[in-house]
C-alpha positions in Angstrom: 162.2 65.3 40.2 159.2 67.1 39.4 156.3 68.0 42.2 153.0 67.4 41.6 150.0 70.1 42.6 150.0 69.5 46.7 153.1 67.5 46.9 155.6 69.2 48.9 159.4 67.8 49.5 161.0 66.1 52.7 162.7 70.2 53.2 159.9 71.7 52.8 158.2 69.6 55.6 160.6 69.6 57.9 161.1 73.7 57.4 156.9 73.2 58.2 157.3 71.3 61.3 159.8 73.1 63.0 158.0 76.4 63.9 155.1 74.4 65.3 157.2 72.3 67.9 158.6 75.7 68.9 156.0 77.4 71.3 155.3 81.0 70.7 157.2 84.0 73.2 153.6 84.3 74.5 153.4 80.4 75.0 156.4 80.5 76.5 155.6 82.3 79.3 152.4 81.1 80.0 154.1 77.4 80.7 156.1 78.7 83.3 153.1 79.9 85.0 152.3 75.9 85.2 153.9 73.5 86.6 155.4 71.3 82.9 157.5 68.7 82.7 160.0 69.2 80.3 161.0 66.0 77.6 163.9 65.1 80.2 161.4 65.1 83.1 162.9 67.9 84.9 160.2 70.5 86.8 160.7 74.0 87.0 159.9 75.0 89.5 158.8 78.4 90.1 158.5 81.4 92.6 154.8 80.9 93.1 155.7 77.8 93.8 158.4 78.0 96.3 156.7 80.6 98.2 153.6 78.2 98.7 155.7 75.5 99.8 157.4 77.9 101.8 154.0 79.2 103.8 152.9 75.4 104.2 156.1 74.5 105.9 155.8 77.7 108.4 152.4 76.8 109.0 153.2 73.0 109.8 155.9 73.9 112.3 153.1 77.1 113.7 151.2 74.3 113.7 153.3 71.7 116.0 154.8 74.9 118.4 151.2 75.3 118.9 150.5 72.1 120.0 153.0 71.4 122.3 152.1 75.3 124.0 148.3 74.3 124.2 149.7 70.7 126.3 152.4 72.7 128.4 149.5 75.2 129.2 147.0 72.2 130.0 149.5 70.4 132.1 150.2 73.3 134.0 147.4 74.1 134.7 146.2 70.5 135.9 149.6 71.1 138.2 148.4 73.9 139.5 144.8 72.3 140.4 146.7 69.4 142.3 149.1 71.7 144.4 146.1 73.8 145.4 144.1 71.1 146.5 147.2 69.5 148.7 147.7 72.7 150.0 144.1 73.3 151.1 144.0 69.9 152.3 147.4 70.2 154.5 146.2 73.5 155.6 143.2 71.9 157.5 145.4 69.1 158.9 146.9 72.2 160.4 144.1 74.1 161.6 143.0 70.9 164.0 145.9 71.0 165.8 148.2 67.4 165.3 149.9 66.4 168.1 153.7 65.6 167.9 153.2 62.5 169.7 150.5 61.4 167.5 151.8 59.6 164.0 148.6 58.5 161.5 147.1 58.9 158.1 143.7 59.4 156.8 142.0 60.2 153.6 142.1 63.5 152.0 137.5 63.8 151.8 138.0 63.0 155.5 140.1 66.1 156.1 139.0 68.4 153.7 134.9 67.4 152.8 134.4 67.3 148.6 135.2 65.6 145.2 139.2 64.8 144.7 140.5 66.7 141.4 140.2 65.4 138.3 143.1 62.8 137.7 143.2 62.2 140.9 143.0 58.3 142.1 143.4 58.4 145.9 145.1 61.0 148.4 146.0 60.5 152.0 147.1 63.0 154.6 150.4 61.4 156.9 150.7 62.7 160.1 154.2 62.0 161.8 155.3 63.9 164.6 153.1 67.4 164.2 154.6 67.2 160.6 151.5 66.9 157.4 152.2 65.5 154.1 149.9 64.6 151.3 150.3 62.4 149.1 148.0 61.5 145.6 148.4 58.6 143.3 147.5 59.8 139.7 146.3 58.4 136.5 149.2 57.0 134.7 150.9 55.5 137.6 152.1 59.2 138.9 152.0 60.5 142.2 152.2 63.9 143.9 153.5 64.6 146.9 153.3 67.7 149.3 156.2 68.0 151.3 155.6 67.9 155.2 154.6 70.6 157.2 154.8 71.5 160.6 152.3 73.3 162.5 153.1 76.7 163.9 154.0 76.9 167.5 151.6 78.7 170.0 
């Protein structure tokens, strides 16, 4: 077989072909930089890579701590509002004076003049036997109540 002018042989092409499906050293690296899939399908995955997945997953789970501090800290807090307000509320019960034959209950604003906290539905003072409890119904169906107290003796 003889070639003609521009004719090359199956060889020669395949020699031709073989060196350009084979990236470079320099090409090489570059697609590791980037995510590539190989012919198989399989990612490599890389240390860029794995350290950003890394920080996102820490920051999530910051994230959700976080959250449940910042509810902890609110409910607290609202807690801390309600107990106050019994206290205040009980401790001017006390300051009139209940008598231990006397049993009765009346409404917190009656006792204790201003707004209820917020949350707050209703709240009663129980008078039994010189002993004051309060008692608020929440939001939620919840309730609060202060234990009794008796007043000091003269």
């Amino acid at each position: 077989m003889s070639k003609r002018p521009g004719q090359s042989s199956q060889k020669d092409q395949s020699r031709q072909k073989v060196p350009q499906s084979q990236p470079s050293a320099r090409q090489q690296s570059s697609s590791r930089k980037a995510v590539s899939a190989a012919p198989g399908g399989v990612r490599e995955v890389t240390p860029e890579m794995r350290a950003r997945t890394a920080r996102t997953f820490g920051l999530v789970i910051l994230g959700f701590v976080a959250g449940i501090a910042l509810m902890v800290a609110v409910l607290s807090a609202q807690g801390r509002a309600l107990r106050e307000y019994a206290v205040r509320v009980q401790t001017a019960v006390l300051a009139t004076g209940p008598s231990v034959n006397v049993s009765y209950g009346q409404p917190c604003v009656d006792a204790l003049p201003g707004a209820l906290p917020s949350g707050v539905l209703s709240c009663d003072v129980q008078v039994s036997s010189g002993q004051v409890s309060v008692l608020m119904q929440l939001e939620r169906d919840r309730e609060f109540r202060l234990a009794p107290k008796a007043a000091a003796a003269p």
